[in-house]
VOGU-3710 file (C-alpha; in Angstrom, 3 decimals, decimal comma):
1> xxxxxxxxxx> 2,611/6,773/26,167  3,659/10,310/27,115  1,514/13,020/26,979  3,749/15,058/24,345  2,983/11,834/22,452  -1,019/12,357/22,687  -1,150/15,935/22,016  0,922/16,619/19,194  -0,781/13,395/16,762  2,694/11,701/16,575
11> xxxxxxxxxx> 0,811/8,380/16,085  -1,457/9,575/13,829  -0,105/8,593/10,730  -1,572/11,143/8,139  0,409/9,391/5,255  -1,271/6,269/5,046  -3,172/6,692/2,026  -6,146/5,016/2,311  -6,487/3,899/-1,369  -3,203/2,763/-1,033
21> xxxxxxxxxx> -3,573/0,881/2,362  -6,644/-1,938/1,199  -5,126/-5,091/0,848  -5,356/-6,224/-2,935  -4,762/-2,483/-3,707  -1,612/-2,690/-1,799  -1,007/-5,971/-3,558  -1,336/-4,574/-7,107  1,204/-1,831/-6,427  3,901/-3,797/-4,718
31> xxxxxxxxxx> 3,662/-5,773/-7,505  3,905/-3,248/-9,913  7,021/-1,193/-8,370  9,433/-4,068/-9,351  7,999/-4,653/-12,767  8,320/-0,143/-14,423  7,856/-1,756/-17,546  4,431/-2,800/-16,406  2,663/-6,214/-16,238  -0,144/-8,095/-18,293
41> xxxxxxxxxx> -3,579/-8,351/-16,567  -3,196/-12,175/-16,397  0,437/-11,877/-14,756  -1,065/-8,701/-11,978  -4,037/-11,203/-11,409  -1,535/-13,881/-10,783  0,922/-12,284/-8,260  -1,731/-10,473/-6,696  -4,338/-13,831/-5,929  -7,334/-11,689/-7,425
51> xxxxxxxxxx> -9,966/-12,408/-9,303  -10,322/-10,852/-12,672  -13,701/-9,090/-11,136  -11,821/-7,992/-7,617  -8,474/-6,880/-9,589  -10,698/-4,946/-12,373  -12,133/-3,186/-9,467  -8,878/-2,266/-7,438  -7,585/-1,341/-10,330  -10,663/1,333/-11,394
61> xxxxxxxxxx> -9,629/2,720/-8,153  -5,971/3,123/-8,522  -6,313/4,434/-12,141  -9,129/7,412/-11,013  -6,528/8,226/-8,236  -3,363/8,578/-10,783  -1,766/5,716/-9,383  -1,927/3,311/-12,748  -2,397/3,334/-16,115  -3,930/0,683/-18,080
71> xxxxxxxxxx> -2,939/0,361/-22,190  -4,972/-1,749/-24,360  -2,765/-3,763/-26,996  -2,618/-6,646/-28,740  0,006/-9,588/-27,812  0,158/-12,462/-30,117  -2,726/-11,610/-31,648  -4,538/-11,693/-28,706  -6,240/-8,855/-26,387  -4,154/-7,436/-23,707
81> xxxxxxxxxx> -4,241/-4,763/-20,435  -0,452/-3,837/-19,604  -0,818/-2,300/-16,192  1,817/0,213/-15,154  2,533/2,742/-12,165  2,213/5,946/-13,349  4,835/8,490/-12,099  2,839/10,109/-9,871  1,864/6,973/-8,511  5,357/5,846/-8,153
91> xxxxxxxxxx> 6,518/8,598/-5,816  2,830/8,393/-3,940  3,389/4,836/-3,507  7,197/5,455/-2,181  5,853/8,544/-0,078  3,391/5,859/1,681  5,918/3,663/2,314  8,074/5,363/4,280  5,494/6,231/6,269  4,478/2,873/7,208
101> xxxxxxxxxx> 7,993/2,067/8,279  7,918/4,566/10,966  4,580/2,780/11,602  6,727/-0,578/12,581  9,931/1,490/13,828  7,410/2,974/16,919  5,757/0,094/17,213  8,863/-1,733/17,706  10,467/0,553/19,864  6,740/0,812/22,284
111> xxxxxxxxxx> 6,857/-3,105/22,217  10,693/-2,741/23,609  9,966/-0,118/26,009  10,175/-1,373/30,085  6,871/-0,800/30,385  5,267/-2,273/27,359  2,348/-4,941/28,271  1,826/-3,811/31,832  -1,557/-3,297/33,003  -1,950/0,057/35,105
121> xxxx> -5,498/-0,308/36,694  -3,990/-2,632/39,725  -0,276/-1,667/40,262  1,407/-4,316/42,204
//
């Protein structure tokens, strides 16, 4: 790594949102991108391999932080939780990924470099 590279944080990644970057959170909104109309609990729970407990949780999170909203209904007569990205969340979500693609662009160019892998302590 060059010393420009140390000094001026390039690695340092300030856009990884850390509510966004926990697994089952990151679950939850990748799911929930593809579907703007939003998704039933039971469907979220699904996709996501939660339990109702772990996604009700992840889900608190996201919803304090603006990410999702969560609408109470009825379908078929029965209880329901649609769970939707909120607009906010949407572009936050977006913002985050972009960031973690220049995560795997350096790391893919650092793995490529000549000297990637090679110990420094004993030079040969």
């Amino acid at each position: 790594m060059a010393t420009s590279d140390r000094a001026d944080g390039r690695f340092s990644y300030e856009g990884l949102d850390r509510v966004i970057h926990e697994k089952a959170r990151l679950s939850v909104l990748t799911s929930l991108v593809g579907h703007p109309k939003g998704l039933p609990f039971p469907d979220l729970k699904r996709l996501c391999g939660l339990t109702d407990g772990n996604l009700s949780r992840h889900l608190a999170v996201l919803q304090e932080a603006d990410l999702v909203s969560l609408e109470k209904g009825h379908a078929h007569n029965r209880p329901q939780t649609l769970c939707r990205l909120t607009p906010a969340g949407r572009t936050r979500f977006l913002d985050y990924l972009a960031v973690l693609e220049q995560v795997v662009r350096d790391a893919a160019k650092a793995a490529r470099a000549p000297d990637s892998g090679r110990l420094d302590a004993n030079p040969a």
